[in-house]
C-alpha positions in Angstrom: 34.5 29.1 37.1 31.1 30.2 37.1 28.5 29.4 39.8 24.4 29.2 40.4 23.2 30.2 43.3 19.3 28.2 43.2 17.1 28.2 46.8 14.3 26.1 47.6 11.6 28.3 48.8 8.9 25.7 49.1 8.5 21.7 49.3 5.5 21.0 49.9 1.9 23.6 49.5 2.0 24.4 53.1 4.8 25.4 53.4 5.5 28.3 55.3 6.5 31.7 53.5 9.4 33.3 55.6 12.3 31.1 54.8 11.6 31.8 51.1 11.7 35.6 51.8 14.8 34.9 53.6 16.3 33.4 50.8 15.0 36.0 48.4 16.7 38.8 50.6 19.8 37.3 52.3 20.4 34.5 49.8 22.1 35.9 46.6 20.1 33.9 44.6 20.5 33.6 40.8 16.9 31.3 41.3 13.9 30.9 43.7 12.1 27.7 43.1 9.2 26.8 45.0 8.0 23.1 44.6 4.1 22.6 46.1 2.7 19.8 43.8 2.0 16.4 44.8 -0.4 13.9 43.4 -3.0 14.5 46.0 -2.7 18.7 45.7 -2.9 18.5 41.9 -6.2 16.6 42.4 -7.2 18.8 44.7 -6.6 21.8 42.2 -8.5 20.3 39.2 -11.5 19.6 41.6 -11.4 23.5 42.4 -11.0 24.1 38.5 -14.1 21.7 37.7 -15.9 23.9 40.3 -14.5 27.3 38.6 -12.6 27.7 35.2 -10.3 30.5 36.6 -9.6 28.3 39.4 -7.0 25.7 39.7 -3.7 26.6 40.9 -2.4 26.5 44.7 -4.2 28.4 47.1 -0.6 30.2 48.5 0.6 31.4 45.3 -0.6 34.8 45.4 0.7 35.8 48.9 4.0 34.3 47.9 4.1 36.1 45.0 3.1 39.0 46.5 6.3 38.6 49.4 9.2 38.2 46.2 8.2 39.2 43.2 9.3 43.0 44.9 12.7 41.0 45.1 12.6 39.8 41.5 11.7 43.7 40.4 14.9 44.9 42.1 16.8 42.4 40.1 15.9 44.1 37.2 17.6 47.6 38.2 20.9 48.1 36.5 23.8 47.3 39.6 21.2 44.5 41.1 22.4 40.4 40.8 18.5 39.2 39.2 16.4 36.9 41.0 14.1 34.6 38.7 11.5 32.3 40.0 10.5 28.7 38.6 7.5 26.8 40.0 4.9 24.6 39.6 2.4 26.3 41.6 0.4 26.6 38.8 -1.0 23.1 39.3 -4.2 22.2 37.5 -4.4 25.9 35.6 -0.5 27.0 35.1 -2.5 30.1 32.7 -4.4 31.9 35.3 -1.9 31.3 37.5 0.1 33.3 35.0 -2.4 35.6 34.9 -2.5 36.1 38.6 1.1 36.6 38.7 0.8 39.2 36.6 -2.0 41.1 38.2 0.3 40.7 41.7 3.0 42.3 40.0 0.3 45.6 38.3 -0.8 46.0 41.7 2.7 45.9 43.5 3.5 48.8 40.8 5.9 46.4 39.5 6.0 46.7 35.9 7.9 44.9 33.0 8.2 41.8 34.6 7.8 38.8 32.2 5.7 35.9 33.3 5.6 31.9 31.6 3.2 29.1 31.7 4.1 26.0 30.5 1.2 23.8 29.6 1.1 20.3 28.1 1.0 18.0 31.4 -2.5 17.8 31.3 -3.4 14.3 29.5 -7.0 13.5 30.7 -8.3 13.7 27.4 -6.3 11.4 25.7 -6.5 8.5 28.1 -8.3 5.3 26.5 -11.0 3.8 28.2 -10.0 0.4 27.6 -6.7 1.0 29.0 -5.8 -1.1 31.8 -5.0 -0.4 35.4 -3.0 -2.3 37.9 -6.0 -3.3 39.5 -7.3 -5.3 36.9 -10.2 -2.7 35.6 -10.2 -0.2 33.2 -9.9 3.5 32.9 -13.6 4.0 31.7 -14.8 2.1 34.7 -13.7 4.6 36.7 -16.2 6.9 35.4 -16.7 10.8 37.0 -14.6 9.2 39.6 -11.4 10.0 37.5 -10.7 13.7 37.3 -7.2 13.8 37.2 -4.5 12.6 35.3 -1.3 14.5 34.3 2.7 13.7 32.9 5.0 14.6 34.4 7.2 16.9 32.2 10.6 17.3 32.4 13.0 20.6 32.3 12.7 21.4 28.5 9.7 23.6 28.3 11.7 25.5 31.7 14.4 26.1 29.7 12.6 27.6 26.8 11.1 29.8 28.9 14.2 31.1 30.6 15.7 31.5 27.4 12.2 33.9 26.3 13.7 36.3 29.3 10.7 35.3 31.4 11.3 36.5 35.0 8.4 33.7 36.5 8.0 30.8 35.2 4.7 28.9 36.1 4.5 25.0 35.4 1.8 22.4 36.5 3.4 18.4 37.2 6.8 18.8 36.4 9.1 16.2 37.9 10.7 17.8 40.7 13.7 17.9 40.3 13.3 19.1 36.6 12.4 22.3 38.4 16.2 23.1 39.9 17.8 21.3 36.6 16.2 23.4 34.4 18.2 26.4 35.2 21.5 24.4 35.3 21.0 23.5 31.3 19.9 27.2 30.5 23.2 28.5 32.5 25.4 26.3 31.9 24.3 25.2 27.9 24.4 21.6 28.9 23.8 19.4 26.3 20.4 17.5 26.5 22.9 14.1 26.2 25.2 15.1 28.5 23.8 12.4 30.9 26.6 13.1 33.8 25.8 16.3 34.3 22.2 15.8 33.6 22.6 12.9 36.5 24.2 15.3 38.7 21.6 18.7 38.7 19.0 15.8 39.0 20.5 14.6 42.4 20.7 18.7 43.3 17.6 19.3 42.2 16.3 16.1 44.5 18.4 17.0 47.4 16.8 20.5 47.5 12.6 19.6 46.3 12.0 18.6 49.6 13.0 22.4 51.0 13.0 22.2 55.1 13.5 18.3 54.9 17.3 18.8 54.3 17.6 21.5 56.1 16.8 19.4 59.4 12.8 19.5 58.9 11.7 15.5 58.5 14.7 14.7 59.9 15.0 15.7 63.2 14.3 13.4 66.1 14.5 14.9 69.6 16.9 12.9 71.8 18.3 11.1 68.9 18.8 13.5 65.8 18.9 16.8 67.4 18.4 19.8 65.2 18.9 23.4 66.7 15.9 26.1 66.3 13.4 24.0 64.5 11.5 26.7 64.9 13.2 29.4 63.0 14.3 26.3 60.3 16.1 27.6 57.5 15.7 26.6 53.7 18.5 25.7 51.3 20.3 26.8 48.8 23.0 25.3 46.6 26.2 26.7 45.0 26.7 24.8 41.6 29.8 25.1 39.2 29.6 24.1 35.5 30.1 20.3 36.5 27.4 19.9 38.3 29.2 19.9 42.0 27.6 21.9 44.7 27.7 23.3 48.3 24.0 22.8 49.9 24.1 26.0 52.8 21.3 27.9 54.5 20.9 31.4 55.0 23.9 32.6 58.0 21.9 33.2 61.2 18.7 30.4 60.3 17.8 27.4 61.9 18.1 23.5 61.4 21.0 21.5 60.4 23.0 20.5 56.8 25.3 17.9 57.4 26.2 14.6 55.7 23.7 12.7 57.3 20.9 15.5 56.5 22.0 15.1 53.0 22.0 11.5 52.6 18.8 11.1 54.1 17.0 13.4 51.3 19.2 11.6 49.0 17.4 8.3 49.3 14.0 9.8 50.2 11.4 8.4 47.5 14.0 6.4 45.5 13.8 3.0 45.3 17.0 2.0 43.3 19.1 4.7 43.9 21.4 3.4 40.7 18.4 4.2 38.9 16.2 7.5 39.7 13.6 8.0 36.7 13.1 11.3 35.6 12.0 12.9 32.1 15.3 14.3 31.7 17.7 11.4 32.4 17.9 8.1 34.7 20.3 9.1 37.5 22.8 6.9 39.7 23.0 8.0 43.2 24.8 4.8 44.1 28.6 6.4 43.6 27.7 9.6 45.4 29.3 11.5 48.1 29.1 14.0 50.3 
């Protein structure tokens, strides 16, 4: 049965660079995601846009780029297993940081690569003033104070892209975990109804968004949830089959921890009725899930 191998390379816009060259070199990756959006950093970015058009996107996406995209080039030789990136790093601007990607990749000598934006979570100009919020006032009282506001997509526009041969894919707020299930429905040619599979690459994709969290990183408690060389932590990967089953592992030799109680801590992290995780693509049940 055919596998994916998908890594996490980032989980939050801080996040440090070496596990995700780790993963790039040692991981036999099919897909490197990176996930660095959060409401407060995609606010952050359209200040910085307000204060320069070309601006925008997160302030570690070029030396990131610059540490894999030589690993995504090497996929590309005949022999070579490719390497594909997906993230939403492009936060407020997903187009110049297309653009930036690009001119990485001309400077690096690394031609032919193809490089995606997806656009269309950016709703600020449609919002109605008179529209209510859950404080009782509306959106035009808010005045220059609201600079912000953004869907979240879901894995479609992903999967258009991968199927366009693009090599990077750049997205602004896409759910999380739409970023890892986006690659499961182009590989795989899961229906867009098939709501148990689409249940279980959402609960992947959630398990690994977080990056270093399941790998031990949030976790770990000294005393009373141990986790060995913290400071060498690992990120994950996952091996998924055609059903949507996976193995969540780490790179041999890094540190941290994946264990069942690893796992099922990420699992419930930021849900609040596990039998019923909203995303764009489907509402998943965590409730029957094991490990």
């Amino acid at each position: 049965m055919k596998t994916l191998r998908i890594g996490a390379g980032a989980g939050y816009s801080g996040d440090r660079i070496e596990p995700a060259v780790e993963l790039a070199e040692k991981g036999a990756l099919d897909y490197l995601v990176f996930e660095c959006l959060a409401e407060r950093t995609i606010a952050l970015a359209q200040q910085a846009r307000l204060s320069h058009p070309e601006a925008g996107y997160d302030p570690l996406l070029s030396e990131r780029m610059r540490r894999v995209l030589p690993f995504v080039a090497r996929g590309r030789e005949p022999g070579q297993k490719r390497l594909r990136v997906i993230t939403n790093m492009g936060a407020a601007n997903p187009l110049s940081a297309a653009n930036e990607v690009r001119r990485i990749a001309t400077a690096l000598g690394l031609h032919g690569l193809k490089v995606a934006a997806l656009t269309g979570d950016d709703v600020l100009a449609q919002l109605d003033p008179q529209q209510l919020l859950d404080n009782g006032a509306t959106v035009g009282a808010l005045g220059d104070r609201l600079i912000s506001a953004n869907a979240y997509l879901g894995a479609e526009g992903i999967v258009e892209a991968l199927k366009a041969d693009a090599d990077v894919v750049i997205t602004g707020r896409v759910a999380d975990p739409s970023l890892f299930l986006a690659p499961q429905l182009f590989e795989f040619g899961w229906a867009p109804d098939d709501w148990a599979r689409l249940g279980r690459g959402t609960l992947i994709g959630h398990l690994l968004e977080c990056a270093g969290q399941i790998t031990g990183g949030y976790f770990a408690d000294p005393g009373v949830k141990d986790v060995p060389d913290l400071a060498r932590l690992g990120f994950p990967l996952a091996e998924i089959d055609a059903e949507g089953r996976a193995v969540i592992s780490k790179v041999l030799g890094s540190g941290g921890r994946i264990d069942t109680a690893t796992c099922t801590e990420q699992m419930i992290y930021e849900v609040h009725d596990p039998s019923a995780y909203l995303t764009p693509d489907v509402t998943a049940d965590f409730s029957g899930v094991s490990f």
